[in-house]
PQR file with spaces between the fields and no chain letter, atoms N, CA, C, O and H, PARSE charges and radii, in Angstrom:
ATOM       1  N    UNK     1       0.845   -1.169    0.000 -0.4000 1.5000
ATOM       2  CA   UNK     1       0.000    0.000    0.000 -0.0000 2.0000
ATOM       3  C    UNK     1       0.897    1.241    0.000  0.5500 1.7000
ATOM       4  O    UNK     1       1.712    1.182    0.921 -0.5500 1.4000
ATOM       5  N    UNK     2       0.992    2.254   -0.684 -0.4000 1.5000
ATOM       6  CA   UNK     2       2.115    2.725   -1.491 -0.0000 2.0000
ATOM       7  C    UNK     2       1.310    4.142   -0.140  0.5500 1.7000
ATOM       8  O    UNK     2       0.106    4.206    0.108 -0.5500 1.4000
ATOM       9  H    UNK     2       0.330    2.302   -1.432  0.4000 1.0000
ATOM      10  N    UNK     3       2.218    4.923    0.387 -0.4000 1.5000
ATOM      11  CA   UNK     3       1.861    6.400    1.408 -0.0000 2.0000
ATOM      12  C    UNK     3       2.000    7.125    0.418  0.5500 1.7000
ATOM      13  O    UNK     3       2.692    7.093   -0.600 -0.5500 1.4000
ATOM      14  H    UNK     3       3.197    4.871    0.186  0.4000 1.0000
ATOM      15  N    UNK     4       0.893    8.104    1.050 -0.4000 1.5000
ATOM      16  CA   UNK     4       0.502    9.189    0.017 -0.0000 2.0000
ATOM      17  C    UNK     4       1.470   10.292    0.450  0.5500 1.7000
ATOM      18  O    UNK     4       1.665   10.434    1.657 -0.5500 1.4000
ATOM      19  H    UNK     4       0.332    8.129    1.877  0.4000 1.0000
ATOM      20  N    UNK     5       2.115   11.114   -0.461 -0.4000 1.5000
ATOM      21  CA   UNK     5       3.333   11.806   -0.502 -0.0000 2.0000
ATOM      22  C    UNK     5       2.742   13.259    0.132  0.5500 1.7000
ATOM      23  O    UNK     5       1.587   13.482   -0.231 -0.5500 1.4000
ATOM      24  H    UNK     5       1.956   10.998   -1.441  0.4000 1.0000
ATOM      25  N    UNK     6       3.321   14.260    0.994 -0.4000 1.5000
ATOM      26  CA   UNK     6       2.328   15.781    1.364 -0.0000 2.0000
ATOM      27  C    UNK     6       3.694   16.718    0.433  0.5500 1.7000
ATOM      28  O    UNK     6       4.836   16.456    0.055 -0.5500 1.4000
ATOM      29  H    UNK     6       4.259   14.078    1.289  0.4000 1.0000
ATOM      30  N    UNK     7       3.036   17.551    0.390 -0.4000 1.5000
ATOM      31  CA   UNK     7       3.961   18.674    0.241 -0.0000 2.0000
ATOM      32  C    UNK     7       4.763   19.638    0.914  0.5500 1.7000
ATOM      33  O    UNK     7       3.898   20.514    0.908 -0.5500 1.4000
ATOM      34  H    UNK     7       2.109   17.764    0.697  0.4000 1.0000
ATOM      35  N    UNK     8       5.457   20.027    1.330 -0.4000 1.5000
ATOM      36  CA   UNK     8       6.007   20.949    2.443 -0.0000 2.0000
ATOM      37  C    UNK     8       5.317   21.700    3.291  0.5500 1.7000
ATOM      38  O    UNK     8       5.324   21.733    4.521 -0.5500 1.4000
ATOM      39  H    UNK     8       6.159   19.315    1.335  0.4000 1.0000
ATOM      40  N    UNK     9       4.223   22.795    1.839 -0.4000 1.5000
ATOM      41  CA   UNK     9       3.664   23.384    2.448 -0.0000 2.0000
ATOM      42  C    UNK     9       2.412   23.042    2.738  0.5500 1.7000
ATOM      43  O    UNK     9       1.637   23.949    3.040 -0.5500 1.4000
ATOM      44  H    UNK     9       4.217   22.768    0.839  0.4000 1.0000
ATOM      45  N    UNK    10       2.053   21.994    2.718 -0.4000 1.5000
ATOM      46  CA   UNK    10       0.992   21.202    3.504 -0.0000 2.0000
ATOM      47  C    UNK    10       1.014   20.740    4.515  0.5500 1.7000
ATOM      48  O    UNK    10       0.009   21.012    5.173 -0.5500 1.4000
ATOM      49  H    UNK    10       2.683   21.257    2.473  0.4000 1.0000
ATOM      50  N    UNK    11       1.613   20.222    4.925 -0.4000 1.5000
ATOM      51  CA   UNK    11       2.873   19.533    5.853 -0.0000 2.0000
ATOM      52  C    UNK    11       3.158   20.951    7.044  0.5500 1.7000
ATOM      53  O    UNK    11       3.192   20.919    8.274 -0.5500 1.4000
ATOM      54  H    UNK    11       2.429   20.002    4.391  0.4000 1.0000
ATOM      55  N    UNK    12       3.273   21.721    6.418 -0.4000 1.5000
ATOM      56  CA   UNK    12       3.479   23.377    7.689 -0.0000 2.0000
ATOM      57  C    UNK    12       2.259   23.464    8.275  0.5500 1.7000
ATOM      58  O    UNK    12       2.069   23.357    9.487 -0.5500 1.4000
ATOM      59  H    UNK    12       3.246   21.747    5.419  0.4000 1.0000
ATOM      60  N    UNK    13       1.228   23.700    7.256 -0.4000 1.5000
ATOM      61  CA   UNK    13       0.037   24.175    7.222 -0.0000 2.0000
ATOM      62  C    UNK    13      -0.856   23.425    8.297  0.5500 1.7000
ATOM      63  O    UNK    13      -1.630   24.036    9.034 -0.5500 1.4000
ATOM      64  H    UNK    13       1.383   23.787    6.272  0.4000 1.0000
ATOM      65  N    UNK    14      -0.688   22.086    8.324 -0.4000 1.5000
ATOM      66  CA   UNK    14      -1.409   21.064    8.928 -0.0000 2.0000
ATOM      67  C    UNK    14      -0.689   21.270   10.641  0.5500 1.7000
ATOM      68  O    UNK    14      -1.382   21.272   11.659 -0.5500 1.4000
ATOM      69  H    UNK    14      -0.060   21.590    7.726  0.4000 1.0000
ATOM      70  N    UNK    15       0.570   21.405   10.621 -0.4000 1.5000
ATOM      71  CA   UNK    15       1.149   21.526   11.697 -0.0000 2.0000
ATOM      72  C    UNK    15       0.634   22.893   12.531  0.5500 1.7000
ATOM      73  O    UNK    15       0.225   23.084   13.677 -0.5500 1.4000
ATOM      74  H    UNK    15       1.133   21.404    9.795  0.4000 1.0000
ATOM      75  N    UNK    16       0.827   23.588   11.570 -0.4000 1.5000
ATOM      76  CA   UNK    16       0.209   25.100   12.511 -0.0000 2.0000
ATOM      77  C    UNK    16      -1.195   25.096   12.975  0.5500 1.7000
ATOM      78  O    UNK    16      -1.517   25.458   14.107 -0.5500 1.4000
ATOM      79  H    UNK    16       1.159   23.434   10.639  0.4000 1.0000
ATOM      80  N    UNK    17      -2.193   24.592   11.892 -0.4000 1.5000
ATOM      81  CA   UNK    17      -3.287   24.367   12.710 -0.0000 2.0000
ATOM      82  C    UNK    17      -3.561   23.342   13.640  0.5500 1.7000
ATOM      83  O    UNK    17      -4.645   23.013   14.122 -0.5500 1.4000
ATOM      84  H    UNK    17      -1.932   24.297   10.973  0.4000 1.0000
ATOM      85  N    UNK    18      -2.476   22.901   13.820 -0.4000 1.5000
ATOM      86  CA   UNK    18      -2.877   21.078   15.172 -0.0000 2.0000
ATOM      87  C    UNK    18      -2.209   22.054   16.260  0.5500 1.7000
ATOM      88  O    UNK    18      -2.819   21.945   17.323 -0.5500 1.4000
ATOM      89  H    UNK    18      -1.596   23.168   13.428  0.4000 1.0000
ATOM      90  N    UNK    19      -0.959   23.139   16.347 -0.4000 1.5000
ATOM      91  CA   UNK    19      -0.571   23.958   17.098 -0.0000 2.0000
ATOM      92  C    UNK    19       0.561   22.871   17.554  0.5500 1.7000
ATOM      93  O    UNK    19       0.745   22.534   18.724 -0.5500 1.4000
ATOM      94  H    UNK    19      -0.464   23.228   15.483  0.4000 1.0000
ATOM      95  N    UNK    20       1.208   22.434   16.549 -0.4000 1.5000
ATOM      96  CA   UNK    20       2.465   21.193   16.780 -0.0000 2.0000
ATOM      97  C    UNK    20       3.241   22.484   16.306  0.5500 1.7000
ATOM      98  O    UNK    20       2.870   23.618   16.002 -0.5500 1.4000
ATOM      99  H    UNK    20       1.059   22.707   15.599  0.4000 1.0000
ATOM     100  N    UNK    21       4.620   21.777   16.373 -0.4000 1.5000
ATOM     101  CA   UNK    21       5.889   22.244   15.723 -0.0000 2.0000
ATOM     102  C    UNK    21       6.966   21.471   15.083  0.5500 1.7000
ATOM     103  O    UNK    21       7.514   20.556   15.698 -0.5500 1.4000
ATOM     104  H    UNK    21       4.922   20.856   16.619  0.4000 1.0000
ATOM     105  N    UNK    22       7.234   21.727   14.113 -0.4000 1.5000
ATOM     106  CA   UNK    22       8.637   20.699   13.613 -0.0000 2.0000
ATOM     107  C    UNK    22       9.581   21.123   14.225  0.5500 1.7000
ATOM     108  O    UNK    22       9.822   22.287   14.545 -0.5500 1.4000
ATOM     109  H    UNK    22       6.788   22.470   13.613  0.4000 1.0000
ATOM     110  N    UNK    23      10.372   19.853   14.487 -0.4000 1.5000
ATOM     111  CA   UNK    23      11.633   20.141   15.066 -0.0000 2.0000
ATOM     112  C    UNK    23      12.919   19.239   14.429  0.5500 1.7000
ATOM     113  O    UNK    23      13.055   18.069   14.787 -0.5500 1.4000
ATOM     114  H    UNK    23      10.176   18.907   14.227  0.4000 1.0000
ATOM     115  N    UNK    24      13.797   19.821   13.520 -0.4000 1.5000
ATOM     116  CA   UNK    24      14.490   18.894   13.104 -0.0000 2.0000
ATOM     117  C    UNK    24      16.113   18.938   13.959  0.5500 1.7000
ATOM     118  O    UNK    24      16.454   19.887   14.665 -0.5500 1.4000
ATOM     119  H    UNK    24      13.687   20.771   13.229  0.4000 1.0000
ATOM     120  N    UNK    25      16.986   17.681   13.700 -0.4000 1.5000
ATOM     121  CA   UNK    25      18.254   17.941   13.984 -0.0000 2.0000
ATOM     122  C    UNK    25      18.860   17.442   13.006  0.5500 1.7000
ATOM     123  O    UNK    25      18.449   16.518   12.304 -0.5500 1.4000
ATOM     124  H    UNK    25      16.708   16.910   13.127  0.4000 1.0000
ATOM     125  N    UNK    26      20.236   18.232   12.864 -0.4000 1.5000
ATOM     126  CA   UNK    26      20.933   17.971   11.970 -0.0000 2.0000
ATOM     127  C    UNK    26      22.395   17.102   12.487  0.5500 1.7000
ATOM     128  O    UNK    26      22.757   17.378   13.630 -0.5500 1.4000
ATOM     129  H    UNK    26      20.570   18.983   13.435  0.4000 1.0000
ATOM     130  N    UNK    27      23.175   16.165   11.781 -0.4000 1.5000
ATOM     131  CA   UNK    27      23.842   15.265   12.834 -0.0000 2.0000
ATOM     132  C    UNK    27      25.502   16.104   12.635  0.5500 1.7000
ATOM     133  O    UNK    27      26.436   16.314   13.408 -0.5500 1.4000
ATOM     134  H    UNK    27      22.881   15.942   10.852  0.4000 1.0000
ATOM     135  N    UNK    28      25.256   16.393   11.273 -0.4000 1.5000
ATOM     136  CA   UNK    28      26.839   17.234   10.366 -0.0000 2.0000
ATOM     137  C    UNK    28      27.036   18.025   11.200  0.5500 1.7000
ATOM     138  O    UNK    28      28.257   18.088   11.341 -0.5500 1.4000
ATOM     139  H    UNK    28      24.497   16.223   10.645  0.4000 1.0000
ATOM     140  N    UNK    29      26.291   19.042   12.210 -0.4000 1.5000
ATOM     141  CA   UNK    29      26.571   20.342   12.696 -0.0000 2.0000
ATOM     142  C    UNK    29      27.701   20.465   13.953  0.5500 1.7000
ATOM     143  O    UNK    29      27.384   20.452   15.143 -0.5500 1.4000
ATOM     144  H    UNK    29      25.299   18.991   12.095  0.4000 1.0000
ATOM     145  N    UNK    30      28.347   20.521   13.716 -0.4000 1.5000
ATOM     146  CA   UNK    30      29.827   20.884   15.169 -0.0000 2.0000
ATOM     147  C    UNK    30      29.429   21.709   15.784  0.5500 1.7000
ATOM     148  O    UNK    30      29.426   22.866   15.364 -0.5500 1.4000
ATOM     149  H    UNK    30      28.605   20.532   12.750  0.4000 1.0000
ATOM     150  N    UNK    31      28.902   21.321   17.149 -0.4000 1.5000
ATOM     151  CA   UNK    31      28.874   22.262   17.802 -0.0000 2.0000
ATOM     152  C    UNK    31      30.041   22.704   18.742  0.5500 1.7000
ATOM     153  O    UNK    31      30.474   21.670   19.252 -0.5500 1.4000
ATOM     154  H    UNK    31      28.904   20.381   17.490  0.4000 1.0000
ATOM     155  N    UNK    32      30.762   23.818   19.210 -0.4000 1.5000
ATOM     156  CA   UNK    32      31.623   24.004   20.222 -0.0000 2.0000
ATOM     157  C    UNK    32      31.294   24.568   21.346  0.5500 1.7000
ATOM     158  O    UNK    32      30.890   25.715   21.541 -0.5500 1.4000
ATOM     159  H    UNK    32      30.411   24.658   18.796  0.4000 1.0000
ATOM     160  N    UNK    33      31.600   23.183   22.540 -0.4000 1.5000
ATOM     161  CA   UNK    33      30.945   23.497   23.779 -0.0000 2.0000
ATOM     162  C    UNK    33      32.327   24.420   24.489  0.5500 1.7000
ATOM     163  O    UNK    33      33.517   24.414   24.175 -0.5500 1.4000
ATOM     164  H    UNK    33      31.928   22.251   22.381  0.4000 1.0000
ATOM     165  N    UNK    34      31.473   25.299   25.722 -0.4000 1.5000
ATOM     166  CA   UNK    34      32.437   26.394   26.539 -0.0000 2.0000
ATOM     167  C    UNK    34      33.826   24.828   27.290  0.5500 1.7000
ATOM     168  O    UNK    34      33.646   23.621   27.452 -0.5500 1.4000
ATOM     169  H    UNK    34      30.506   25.304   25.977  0.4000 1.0000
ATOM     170  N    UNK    35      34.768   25.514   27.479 -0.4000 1.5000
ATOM     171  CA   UNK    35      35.602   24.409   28.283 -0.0000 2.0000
ATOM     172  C    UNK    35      34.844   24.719   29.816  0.5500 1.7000
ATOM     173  O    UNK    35      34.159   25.660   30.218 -0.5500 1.4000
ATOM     174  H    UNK    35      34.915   26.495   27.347  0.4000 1.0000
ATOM     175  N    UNK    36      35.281   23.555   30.398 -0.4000 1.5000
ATOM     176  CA   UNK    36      34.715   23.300   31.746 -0.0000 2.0000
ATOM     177  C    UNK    36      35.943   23.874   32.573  0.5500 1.7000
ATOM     178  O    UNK    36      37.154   23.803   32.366 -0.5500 1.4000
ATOM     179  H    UNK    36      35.838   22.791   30.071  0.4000 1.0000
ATOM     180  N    UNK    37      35.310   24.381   33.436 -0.4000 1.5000
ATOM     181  CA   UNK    37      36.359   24.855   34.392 -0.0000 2.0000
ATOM     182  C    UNK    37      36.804   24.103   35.255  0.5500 1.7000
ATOM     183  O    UNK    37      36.255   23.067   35.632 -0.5500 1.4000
ATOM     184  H    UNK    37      34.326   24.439   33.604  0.4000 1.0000
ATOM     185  N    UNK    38      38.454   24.811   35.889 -0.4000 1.5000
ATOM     186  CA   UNK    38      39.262   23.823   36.436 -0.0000 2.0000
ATOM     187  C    UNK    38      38.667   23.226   37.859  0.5500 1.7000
ATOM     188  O    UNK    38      37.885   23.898   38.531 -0.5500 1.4000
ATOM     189  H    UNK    38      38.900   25.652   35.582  0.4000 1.0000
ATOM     190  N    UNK    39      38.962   22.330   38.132 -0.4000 1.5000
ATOM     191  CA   UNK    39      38.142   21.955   39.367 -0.0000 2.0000
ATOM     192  C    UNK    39      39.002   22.314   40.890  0.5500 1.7000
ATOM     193  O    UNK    39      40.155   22.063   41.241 -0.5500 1.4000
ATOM     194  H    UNK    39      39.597   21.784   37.586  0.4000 1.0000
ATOM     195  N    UNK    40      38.094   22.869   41.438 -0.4000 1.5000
ATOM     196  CA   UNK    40      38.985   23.718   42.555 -0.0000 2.0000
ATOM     197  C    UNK    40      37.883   22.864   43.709  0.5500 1.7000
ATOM     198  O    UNK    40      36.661   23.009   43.670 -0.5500 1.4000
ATOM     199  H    UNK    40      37.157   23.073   41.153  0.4000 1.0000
ATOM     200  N    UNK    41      38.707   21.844   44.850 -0.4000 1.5000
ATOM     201  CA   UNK    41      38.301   21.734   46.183 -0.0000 2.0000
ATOM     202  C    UNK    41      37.582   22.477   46.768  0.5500 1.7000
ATOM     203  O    UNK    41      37.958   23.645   46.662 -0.5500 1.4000
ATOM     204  H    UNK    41      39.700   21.726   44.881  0.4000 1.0000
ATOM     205  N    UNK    42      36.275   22.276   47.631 -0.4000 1.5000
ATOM     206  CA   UNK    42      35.921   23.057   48.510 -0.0000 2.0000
ATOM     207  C    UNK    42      36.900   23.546   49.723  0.5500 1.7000
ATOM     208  O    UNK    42      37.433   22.626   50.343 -0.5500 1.4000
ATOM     209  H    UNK    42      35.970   21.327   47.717  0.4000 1.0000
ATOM     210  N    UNK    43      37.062   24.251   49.945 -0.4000 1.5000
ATOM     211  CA   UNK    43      38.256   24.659   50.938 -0.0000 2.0000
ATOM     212  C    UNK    43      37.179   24.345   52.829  0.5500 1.7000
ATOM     213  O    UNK    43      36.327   25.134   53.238 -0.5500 1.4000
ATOM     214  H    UNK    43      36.629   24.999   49.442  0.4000 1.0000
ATOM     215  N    UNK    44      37.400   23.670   53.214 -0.4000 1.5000
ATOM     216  CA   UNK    44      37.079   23.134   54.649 -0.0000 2.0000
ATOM     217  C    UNK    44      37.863   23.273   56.022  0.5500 1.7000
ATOM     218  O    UNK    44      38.987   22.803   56.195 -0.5500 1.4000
ATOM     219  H    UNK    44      38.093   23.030   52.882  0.4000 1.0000
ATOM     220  N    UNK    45      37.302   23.817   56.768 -0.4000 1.5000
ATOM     221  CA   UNK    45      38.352   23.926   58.266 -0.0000 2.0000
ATOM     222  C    UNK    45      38.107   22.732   58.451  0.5500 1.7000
ATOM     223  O    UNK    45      37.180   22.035   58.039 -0.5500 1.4000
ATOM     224  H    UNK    45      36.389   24.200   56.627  0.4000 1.0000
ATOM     225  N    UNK    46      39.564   22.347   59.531 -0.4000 1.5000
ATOM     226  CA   UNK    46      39.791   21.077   60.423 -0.0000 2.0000
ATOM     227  C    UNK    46      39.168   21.203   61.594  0.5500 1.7000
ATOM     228  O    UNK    46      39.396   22.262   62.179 -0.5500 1.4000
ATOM     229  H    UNK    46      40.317   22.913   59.866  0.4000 1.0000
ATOM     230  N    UNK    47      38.502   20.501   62.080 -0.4000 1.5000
ATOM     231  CA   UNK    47      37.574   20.174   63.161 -0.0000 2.0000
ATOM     232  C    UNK    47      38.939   20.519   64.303  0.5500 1.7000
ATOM     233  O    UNK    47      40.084   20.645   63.868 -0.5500 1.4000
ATOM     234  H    UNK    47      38.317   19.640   61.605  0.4000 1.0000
ATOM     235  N    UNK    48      38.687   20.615   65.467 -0.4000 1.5000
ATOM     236  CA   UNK    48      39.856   21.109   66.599 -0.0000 2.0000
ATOM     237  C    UNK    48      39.972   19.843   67.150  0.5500 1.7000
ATOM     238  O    UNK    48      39.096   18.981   67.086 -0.5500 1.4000
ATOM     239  H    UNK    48      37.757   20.513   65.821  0.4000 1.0000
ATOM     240  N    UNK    49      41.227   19.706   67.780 -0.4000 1.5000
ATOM     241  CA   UNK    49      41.244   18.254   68.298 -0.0000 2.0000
ATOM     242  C    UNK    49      40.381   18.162   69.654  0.5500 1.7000
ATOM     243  O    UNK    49      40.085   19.212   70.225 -0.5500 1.4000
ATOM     244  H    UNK    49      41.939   20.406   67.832  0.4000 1.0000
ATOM     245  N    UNK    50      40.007   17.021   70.133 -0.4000 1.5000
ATOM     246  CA   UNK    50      39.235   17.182   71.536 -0.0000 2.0000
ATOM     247  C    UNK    50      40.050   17.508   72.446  0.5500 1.7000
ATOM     248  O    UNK    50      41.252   17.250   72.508 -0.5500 1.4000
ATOM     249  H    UNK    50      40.247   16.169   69.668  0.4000 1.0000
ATOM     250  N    UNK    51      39.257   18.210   73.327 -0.4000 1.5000
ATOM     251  CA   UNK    51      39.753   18.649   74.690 -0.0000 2.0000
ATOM     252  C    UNK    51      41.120   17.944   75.440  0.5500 1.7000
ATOM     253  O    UNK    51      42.202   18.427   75.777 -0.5500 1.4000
ATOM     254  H    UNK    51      38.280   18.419   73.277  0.4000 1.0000
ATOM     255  N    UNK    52      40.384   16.179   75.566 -0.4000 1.5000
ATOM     256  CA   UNK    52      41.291   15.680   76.505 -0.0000 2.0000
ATOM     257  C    UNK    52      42.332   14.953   75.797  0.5500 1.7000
ATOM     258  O    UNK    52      42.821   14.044   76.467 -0.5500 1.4000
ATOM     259  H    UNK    52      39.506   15.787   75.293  0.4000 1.0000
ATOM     260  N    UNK    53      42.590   15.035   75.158 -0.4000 1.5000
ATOM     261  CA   UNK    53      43.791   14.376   73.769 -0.0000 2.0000
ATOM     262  C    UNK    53      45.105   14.087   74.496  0.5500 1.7000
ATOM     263  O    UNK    53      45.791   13.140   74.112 -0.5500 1.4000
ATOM     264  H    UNK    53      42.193   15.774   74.613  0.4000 1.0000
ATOM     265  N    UNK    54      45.611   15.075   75.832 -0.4000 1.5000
ATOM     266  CA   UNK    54      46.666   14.952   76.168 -0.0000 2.0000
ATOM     267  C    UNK    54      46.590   13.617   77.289  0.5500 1.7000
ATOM     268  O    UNK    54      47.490   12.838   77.603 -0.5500 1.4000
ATOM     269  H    UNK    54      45.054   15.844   76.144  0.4000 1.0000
ATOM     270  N    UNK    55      45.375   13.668   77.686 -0.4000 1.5000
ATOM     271  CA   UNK    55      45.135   12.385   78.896 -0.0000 2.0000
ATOM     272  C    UNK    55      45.445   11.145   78.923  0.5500 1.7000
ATOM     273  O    UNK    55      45.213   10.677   77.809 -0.5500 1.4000
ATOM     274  H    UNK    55      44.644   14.301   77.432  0.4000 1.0000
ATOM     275  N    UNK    56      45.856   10.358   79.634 -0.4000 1.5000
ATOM     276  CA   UNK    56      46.416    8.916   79.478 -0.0000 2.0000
ATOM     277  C    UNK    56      44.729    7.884   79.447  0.5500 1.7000
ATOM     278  O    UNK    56      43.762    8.013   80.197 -0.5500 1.4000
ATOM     279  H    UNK    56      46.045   10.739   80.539  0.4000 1.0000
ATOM     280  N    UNK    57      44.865    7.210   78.644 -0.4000 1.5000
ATOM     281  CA   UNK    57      43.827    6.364   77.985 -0.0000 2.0000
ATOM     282  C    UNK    57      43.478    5.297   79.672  0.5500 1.7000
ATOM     283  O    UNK    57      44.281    4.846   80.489 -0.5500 1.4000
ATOM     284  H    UNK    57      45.651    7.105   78.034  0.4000 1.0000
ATOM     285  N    UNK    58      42.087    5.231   79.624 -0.4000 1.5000
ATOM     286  CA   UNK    58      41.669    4.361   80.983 -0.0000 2.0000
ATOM     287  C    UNK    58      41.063    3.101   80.077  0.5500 1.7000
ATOM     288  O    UNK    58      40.597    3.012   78.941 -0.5500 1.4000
ATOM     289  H    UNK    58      41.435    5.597   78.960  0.4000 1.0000
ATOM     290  N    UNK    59      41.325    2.123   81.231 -0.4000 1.5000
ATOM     291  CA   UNK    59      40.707    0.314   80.395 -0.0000 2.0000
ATOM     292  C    UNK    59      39.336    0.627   81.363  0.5500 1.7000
ATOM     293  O    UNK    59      39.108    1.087   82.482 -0.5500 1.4000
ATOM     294  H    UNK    59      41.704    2.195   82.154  0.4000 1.0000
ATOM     295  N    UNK    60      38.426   -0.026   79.983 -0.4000 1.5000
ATOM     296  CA   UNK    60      36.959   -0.005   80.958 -0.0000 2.0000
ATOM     297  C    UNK    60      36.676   -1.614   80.439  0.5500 1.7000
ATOM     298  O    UNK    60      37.109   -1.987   79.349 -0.5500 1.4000
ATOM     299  H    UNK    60      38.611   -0.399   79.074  0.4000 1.0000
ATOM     300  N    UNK    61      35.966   -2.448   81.266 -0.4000 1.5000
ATOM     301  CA   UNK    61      35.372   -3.570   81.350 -0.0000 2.0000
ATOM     302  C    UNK    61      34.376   -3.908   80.390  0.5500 1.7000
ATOM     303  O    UNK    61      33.377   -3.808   81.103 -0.5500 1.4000
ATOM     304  H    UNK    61      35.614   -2.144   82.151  0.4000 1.0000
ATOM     305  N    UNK    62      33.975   -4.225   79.318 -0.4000 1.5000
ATOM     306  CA   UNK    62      32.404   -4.149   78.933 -0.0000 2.0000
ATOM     307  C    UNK    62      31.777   -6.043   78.885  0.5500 1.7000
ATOM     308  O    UNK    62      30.895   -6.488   78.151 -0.5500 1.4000
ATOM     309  H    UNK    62      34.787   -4.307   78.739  0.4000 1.0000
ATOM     310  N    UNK    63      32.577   -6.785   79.897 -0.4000 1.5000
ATOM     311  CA   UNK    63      31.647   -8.408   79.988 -0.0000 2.0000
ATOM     312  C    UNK    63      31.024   -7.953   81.453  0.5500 1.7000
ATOM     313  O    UNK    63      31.487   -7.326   82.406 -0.5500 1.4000
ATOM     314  H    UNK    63      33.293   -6.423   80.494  0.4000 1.0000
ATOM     315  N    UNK    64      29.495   -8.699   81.111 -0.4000 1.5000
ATOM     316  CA   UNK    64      28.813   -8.675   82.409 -0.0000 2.0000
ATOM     317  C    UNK    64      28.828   -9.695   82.889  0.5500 1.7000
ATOM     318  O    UNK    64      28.665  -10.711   82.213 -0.5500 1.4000
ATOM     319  H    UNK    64      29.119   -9.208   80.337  0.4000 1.0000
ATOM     320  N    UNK    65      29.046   -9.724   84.301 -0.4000 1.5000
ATOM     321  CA   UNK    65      29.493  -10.565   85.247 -0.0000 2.0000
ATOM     322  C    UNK    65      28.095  -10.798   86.182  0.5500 1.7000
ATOM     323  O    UNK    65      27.685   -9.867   86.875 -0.5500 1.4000
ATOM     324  H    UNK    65      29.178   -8.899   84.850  0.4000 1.0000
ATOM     325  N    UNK    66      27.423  -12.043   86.155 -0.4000 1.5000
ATOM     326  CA   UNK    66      26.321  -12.486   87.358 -0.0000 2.0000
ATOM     327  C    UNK    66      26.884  -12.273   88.581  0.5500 1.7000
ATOM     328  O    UNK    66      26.251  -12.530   89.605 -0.5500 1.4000
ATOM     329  H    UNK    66      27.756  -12.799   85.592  0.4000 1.0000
């Protein structure tokens, strides 16, 4: 069953009154994208060390005993 061929401007015409739009892409076209910028770290403070840092370490127990 052979499609019936439109004409361009039939083909517009029909589109404007449905309130469509053509949208074509073309694949040949180079586009040139901006370069990406350099990547720079968030810059972050160091947390302060804790208070008792200088203190000698205590042994705590954690088996429970009946």
């Amino acid at each position: 069953m052979p499609v019936p061929q439109a004409s361009p401007a039939d083909l517009e015409r029909v589109l404007k009154e449905s309130g469509l739009q053509l949208v074509q892409t073309k694949a040949d076209v180079k586009v040139e994208l901006p370069p990406e910028p350099e990547f720079v770290p968030a810059k972050r403070l160091r947390r302060p060390p804790p208070a008792d840092l200088g203190q000698p370490l205590r042994m705590v127990e954690t088996v429970k005993r009946e």
